[in-house]
C-alpha positions as CSV (number, residue, x, y, z in Angstrom):
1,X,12.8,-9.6,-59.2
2,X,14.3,-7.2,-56.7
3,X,13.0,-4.5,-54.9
4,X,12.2,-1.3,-56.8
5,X,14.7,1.9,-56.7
6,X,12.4,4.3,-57.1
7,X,14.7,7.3,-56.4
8,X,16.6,6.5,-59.4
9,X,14.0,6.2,-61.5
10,X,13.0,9.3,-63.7
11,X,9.9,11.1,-63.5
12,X,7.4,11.5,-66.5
13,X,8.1,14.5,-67.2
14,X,11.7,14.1,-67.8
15,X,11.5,11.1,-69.4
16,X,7.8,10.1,-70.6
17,X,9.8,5.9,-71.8
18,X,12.9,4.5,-71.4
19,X,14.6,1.9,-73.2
20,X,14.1,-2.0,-71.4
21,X,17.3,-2.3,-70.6
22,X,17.2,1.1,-68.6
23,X,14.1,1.2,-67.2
24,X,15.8,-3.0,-65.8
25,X,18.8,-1.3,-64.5
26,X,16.9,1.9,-63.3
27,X,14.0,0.1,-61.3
28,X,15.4,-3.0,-60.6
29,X,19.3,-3.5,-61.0
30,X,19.0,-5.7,-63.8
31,X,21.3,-7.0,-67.0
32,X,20.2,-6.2,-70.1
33,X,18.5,-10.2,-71.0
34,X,17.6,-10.0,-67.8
35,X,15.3,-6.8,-68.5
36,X,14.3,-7.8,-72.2
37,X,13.4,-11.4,-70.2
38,X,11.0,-9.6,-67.7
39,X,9.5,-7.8,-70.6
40,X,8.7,-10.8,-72.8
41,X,7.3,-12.3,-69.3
42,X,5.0,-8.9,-69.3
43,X,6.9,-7.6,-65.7
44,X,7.4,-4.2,-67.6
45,X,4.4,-2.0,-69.1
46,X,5.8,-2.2,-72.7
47,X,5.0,-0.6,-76.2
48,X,5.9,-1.1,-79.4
49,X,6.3,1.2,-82.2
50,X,7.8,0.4,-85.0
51,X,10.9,-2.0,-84.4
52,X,11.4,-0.4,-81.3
53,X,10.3,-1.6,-77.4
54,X,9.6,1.0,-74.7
55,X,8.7,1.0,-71.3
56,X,6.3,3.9,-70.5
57,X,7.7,5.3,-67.3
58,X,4.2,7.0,-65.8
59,X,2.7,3.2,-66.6
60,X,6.1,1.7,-64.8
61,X,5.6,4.3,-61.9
62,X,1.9,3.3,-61.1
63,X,2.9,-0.3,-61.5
64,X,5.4,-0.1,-58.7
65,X,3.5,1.9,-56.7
66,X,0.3,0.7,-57.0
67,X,-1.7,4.1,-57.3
68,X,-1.5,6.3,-60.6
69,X,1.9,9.0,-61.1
70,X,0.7,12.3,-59.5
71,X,4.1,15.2,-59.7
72,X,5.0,17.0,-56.9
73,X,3.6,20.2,-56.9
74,X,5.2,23.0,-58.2
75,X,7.2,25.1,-56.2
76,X,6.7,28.9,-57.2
77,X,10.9,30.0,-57.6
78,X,12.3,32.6,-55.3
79,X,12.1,36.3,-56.2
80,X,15.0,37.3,-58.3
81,X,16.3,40.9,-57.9
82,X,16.0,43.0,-60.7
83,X,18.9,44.2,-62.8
84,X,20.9,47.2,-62.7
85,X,20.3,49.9,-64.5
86,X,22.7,50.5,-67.2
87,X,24.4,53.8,-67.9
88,X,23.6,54.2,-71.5
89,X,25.0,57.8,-72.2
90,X,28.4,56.3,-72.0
91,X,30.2,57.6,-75.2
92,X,32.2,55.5,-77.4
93,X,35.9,55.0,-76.7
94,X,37.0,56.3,-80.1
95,X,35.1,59.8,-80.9
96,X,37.3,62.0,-81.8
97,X,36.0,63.1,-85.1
98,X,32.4,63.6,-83.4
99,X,34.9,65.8,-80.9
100,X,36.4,68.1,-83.3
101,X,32.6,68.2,-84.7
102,X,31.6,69.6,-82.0
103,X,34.5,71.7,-81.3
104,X,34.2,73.5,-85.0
105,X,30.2,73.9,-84.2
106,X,31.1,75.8,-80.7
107,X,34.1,78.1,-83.0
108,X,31.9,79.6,-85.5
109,X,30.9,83.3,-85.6
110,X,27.3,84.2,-86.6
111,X,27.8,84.7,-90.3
112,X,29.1,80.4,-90.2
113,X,32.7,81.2,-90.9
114,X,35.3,79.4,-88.3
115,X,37.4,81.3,-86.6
């Protein structure tokens, strides 16, 4: 087999199993036989479910590496600034009737007839 690529090689967290002929190309360069071969031969950390093969990427990780998959730790994210504050008085664009409302309220003597 060839050396391991680990840099390609997707954490856990972003992808807890890959297919066997990714997690062949991913680690090791490899053809799809060739990956499916080195399954059968027990090279890859392997589970079945169903009709389906997986390799377990956390079991493929401490495999390589010889010591269990511990993630980076996490990196608190910068400070974003705040938003602005909206104007929120703004009146519609099309109030005229609210207008002449308004207008007619302002017009009126102080028995309620307009003038």
């Amino acid at each position: 087999m060839k050396r391991p690529k680990l840099a390609y090689l997707p954490s856990p967290q972003e992808a807890p199993t890959l297919s066997v002929p990714d997690a062949g190309r991913l680690a090791f360069d490899l053809g799809r036989t060739a990956s499916y071969a080195a399954a059968r031969r027990g090279e890859f950390p392997i589970i079945r479910m169903g009709g389906k093969v997986r390799v377990s990427t956390a079991l493929l990780w401490e495999r390589l590496t010889g010591r269990p998959y511990e993630p980076a730790p996490a990196q608190t994210p910068a400070a974003q600034p705040l938003p602005r504050a909206r104007n929120n008085r703004r009146r519609p664009a099309n109030d005229h009737a609210g207008r002449a409302a308004q207008h007619n309220a302002l017009v009126t003597t102080d028995s309620g007839e307009a003038l």
